[in-house]
C-alpha positions in Angstrom: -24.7 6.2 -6.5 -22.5 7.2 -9.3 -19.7 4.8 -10.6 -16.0 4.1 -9.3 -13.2 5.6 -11.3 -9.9 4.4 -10.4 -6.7 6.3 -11.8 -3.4 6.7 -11.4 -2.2 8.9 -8.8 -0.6 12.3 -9.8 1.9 14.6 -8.0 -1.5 16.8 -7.7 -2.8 14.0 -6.0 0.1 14.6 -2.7 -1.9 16.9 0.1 -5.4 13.9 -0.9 -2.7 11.0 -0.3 -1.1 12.5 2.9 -4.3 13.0 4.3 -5.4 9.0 3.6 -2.2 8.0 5.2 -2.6 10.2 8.3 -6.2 8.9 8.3 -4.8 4.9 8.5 -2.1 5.6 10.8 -4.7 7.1 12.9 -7.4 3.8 11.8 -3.9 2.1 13.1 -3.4 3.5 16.3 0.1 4.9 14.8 -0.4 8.2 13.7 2.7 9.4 15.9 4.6 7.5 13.7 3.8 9.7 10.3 7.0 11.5 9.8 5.8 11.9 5.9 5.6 15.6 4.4 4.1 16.5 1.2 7.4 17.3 0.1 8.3 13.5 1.1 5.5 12.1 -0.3 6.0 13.8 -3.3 9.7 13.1 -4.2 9.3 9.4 -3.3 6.1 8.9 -5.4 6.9 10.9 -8.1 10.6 12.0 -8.3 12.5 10.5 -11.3 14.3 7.6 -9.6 11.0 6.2 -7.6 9.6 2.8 -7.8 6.3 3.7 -6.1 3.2 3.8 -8.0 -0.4 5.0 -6.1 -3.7 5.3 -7.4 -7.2 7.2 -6.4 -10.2 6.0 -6.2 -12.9 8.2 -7.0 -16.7 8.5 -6.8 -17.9 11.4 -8.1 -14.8 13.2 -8.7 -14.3 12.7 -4.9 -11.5 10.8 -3.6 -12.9 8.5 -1.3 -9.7 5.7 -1.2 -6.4 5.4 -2.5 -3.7 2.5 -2.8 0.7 2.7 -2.9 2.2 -0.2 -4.3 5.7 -1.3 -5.9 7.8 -5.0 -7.3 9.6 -6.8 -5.7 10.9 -10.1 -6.6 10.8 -14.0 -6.1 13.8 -16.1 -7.1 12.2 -18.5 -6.7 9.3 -18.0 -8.9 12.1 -15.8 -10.7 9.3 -12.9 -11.7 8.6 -10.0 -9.9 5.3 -9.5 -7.5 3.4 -7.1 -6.5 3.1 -5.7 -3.1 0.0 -3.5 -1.9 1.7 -1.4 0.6 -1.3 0.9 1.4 -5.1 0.0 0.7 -7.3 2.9 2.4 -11.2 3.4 1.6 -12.2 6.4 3.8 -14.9 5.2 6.5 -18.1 6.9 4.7 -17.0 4.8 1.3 -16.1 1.5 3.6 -18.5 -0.9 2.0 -19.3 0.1 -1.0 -17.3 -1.4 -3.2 -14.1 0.7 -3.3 -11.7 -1.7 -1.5 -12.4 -4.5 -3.6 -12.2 -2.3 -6.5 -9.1 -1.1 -5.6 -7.8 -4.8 -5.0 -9.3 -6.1 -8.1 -7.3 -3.2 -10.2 -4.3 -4.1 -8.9 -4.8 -7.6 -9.5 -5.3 -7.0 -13.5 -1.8 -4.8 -13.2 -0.2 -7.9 -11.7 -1.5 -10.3 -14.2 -0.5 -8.0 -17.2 3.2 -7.2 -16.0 3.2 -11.0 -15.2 4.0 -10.9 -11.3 4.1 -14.1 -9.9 2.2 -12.8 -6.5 0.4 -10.0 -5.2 0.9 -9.6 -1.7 0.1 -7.1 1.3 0.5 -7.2 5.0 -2.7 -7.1 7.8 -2.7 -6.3 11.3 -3.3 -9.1 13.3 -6.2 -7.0 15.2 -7.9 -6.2 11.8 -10.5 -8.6 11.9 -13.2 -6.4 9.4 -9.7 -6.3 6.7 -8.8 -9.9 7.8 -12.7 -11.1 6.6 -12.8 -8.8 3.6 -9.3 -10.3 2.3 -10.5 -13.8 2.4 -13.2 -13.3 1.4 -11.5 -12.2 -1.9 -9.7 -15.9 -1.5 -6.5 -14.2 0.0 -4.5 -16.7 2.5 -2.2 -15.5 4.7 1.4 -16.5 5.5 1.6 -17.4 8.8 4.8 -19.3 8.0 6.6 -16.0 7.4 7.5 -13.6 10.3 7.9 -10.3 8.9 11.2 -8.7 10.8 11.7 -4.7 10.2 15.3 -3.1 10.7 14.8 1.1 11.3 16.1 4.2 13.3 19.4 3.3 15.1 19.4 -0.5 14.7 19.4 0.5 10.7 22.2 2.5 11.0 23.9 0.7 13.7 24.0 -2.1 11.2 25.1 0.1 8.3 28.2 1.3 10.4 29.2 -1.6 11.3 29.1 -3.4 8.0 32.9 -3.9 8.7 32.3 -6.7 11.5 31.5 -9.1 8.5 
Protein backbone atom coordinates (compact mmCIF):
# COMPACT_ATOMS: atom_id res chain seq x y z
CA UNK A 1 0.00 0.00 0.00
CA UNK A 2 1.74 3.08 -1.06
CA UNK A 3 2.03 6.10 1.40
CA UNK A 4 -0.41 9.07 2.49
CA UNK A 5 0.35 12.44 1.00
CA UNK A 6 -1.64 15.13 2.48
CA UNK A 7 -1.68 18.72 0.66
CA UNK A 8 -3.18 21.66 0.50
CA UNK A 9 -6.20 21.88 -1.42
CA UNK A 10 -6.14 23.85 -4.76
CA UNK A 11 -8.90 25.59 -6.83
CA UNK A 12 -8.17 22.38 -9.22
CA UNK A 13 -9.01 20.50 -6.37
CA UNK A 14 -13.21 22.01 -6.61
CA UNK A 15 -15.26 19.22 -8.81
CA UNK A 16 -12.78 16.18 -6.16
CA UNK A 17 -14.12 18.36 -3.03
CA UNK A 18 -17.77 18.78 -4.21
CA UNK A 19 -18.02 15.30 -4.82
CA UNK A 20 -16.65 14.40 -1.04
CA UNK A 21 -19.17 16.74 0.26
CA UNK A 22 -22.10 15.29 -1.69
CA UNK A 23 -20.66 11.91 -0.66
CA UNK A 24 -21.10 12.98 3.43
CA UNK A 25 -24.26 14.72 3.07
CA UNK A 26 -25.36 11.53 1.52
CA UNK A 27 -23.16 9.36 4.58
CA UNK A 28 -25.45 12.07 6.56
CA UNK A 29 -28.76 11.43 5.40
CA UNK A 30 -28.68 15.22 4.12
CA UNK A 31 -27.77 15.28 0.71
CA UNK A 32 -30.96 17.47 -0.10
CA UNK A 33 -29.45 19.94 1.79
CA UNK A 34 -26.20 20.55 -0.67
CA UNK A 35 -27.03 23.71 -2.31
CA UNK A 36 -23.00 24.09 -3.01
CA UNK A 37 -21.86 24.57 -6.85
CA UNK A 38 -18.43 24.32 -8.04
CA UNK A 39 -18.61 27.91 -8.71
CA UNK A 40 -19.64 28.24 -4.78
CA UNK A 41 -17.21 26.03 -3.58
CA UNK A 42 -14.68 27.70 -5.50
CA UNK A 43 -15.18 31.43 -4.54
CA UNK A 44 -15.56 30.57 -0.89
CA UNK A 45 -12.40 28.37 -0.69
CA UNK A 46 -10.36 30.16 -2.76
CA UNK A 47 -11.59 33.71 -3.70
CA UNK A 48 -9.36 36.52 -2.24
CA UNK A 49 -11.38 37.46 0.87
CA UNK A 50 -11.88 33.58 2.16
CA UNK A 51 -10.91 32.24 5.46
CA UNK A 52 -11.41 28.65 4.40
CA UNK A 53 -8.56 26.42 4.07
CA UNK A 54 -9.13 22.44 2.69
CA UNK A 55 -6.74 19.85 2.11
CA UNK A 56 -6.56 16.25 0.08
CA UNK A 57 -5.53 13.39 1.15
CA UNK A 58 -3.99 11.21 -1.31
CA UNK A 59 -2.85 7.62 -1.85
CA UNK A 60 -1.38 7.09 -4.89
CA UNK A 61 -2.17 10.29 -6.47
CA UNK A 62 -5.76 9.30 -5.72
CA UNK A 63 -7.83 11.41 -3.60
CA UNK A 64 -9.34 9.20 -1.24
CA UNK A 65 -10.39 11.99 1.75
CA UNK A 66 -10.34 15.56 2.19
CA UNK A 67 -10.79 18.03 5.22
CA UNK A 68 -12.25 22.16 5.26
CA UNK A 69 -11.31 23.96 8.21
CA UNK A 70 -10.99 27.80 9.35
CA UNK A 71 -10.11 30.13 13.12
CA UNK A 72 -12.14 31.11 15.17
CA UNK A 73 -11.50 32.54 18.48
CA UNK A 74 -11.67 32.11 22.33
CA UNK A 75 -11.58 35.22 24.55
CA UNK A 76 -11.19 33.46 26.94
CA UNK A 77 -8.17 31.57 26.07
CA UNK A 78 -7.68 34.99 23.99
CA UNK A 79 -6.01 32.79 20.81
CA UNK A 80 -7.63 31.61 18.01
CA UNK A 81 -8.76 27.73 17.41
CA UNK A 82 -9.15 25.67 14.95
CA UNK A 83 -12.27 24.20 13.77
CA UNK A 84 -12.45 21.00 11.52
CA UNK A 85 -15.53 21.68 9.60
CA UNK A 86 -15.46 18.68 7.18
CA UNK A 87 -13.31 15.43 7.81
CA UNK A 88 -14.37 12.78 4.90
CA UNK A 89 -12.20 9.49 4.14
CA UNK A 90 -14.15 7.84 1.13
CA UNK A 91 -15.60 4.34 2.41
CA UNK A 92 -12.93 2.08 0.40
CA UNK A 93 -9.94 4.25 2.28
CA UNK A 94 -12.13 4.20 5.81
CA UNK A 95 -9.56 2.39 7.98
CA UNK A 96 -6.61 2.80 6.68
CA UNK A 97 -5.22 5.44 8.18
CA UNK A 98 -6.39 8.49 6.30
CA UNK A 99 -8.78 9.95 8.95
CA UNK A 100 -6.30 10.00 11.61
CA UNK A 101 -3.93 11.29 9.24
CA UNK A 102 -5.96 13.96 8.25
CA UNK A 103 -6.72 14.80 12.14
CA UNK A 104 -3.15 14.48 13.07
CA UNK A 105 -2.11 17.18 10.19
CA UNK A 106 -4.39 19.42 11.37
CA UNK A 107 -3.38 19.08 14.83
CA UNK A 108 0.45 20.11 13.96
CA UNK A 109 -1.19 23.39 11.94
CA UNK A 110 -2.99 24.20 15.22
CA UNK A 111 0.07 23.77 17.41
CA UNK A 112 2.25 25.87 15.05
CA UNK A 113 -0.21 28.90 14.47
CA UNK A 114 -0.69 28.50 18.40
CA UNK A 115 -4.63 27.81 18.50
CA UNK A 116 -5.70 27.22 21.85
CA UNK A 117 -8.30 24.34 20.62
CA UNK A 118 -9.03 22.33 17.73
CA UNK A 119 -12.49 21.52 17.59
CA UNK A 120 -15.18 19.74 15.21
CA UNK A 121 -18.80 18.78 15.62
CA UNK A 122 -20.18 14.74 15.44
CA UNK A 123 -23.58 13.49 14.85
CA UNK A 124 -24.99 12.14 17.76
CA UNK A 125 -25.85 8.78 15.64
CA UNK A 126 -22.09 8.49 14.49
CA UNK A 127 -21.05 5.97 16.73
CA UNK A 128 -17.98 4.39 14.20
CA UNK A 129 -16.72 8.68 14.19
CA UNK A 130 -17.83 8.97 17.88
CA UNK A 131 -15.17 5.78 18.72
CA UNK A 132 -12.57 6.82 16.29
CA UNK A 133 -12.47 10.53 17.88
CA UNK A 134 -11.83 9.27 21.36
CA UNK A 135 -9.98 7.10 20.55
CA UNK A 136 -7.67 9.91 19.38
CA UNK A 137 -8.32 11.32 23.22
CA UNK A 138 -11.01 13.78 21.82
CA UNK A 139 -13.88 14.66 24.64
CA UNK A 140 -16.86 16.02 23.65
CA UNK A 141 -18.80 19.11 24.96
CA UNK A 142 -21.86 18.02 26.05
CA UNK A 143 -22.16 21.22 28.13
CA UNK A 144 -22.50 23.23 24.93
CA UNK A 145 -25.75 23.07 22.75
CA UNK A 146 -24.78 24.10 19.39
CA UNK A 147 -27.89 26.55 18.14
CA UNK A 148 -27.88 27.35 14.11
CA UNK A 149 -29.69 30.60 12.77
CA UNK A 150 -30.46 30.03 8.62
CA UNK A 151 -33.07 30.70 5.76
CA UNK A 152 -35.78 33.06 6.90
CA UNK A 153 -35.17 33.08 10.74
CA UNK A 154 -31.48 34.52 9.49
CA UNK A 155 -32.91 37.12 7.64
CA UNK A 156 -35.96 37.66 9.78
CA UNK A 157 -33.43 38.50 12.42
CA UNK A 158 -31.25 40.73 10.07
CA UNK A 159 -34.48 42.84 9.17
CA UNK A 160 -35.41 43.38 12.23
CA UNK A 161 -32.19 44.43 13.84
CA UNK A 162 -34.13 47.67 14.63
CA UNK A 163 -36.31 46.05 17.49
CA UNK A 164 -33.04 46.27 19.66
Amino acid sequence: MSALNIRTATPADVPQILRFVRELAIYEKAEHEVVATETTVESSIFGPDSTVHALICERGGEAIGFAVYFYNYSTWLAKNGLFLEDLYVTPVARGSGAGKALLKHLAQVAVAKDCGRFEWNVLDWNEPAIRFYESLGAKPQSEWIGYRLTGQALLDLAENSSDA
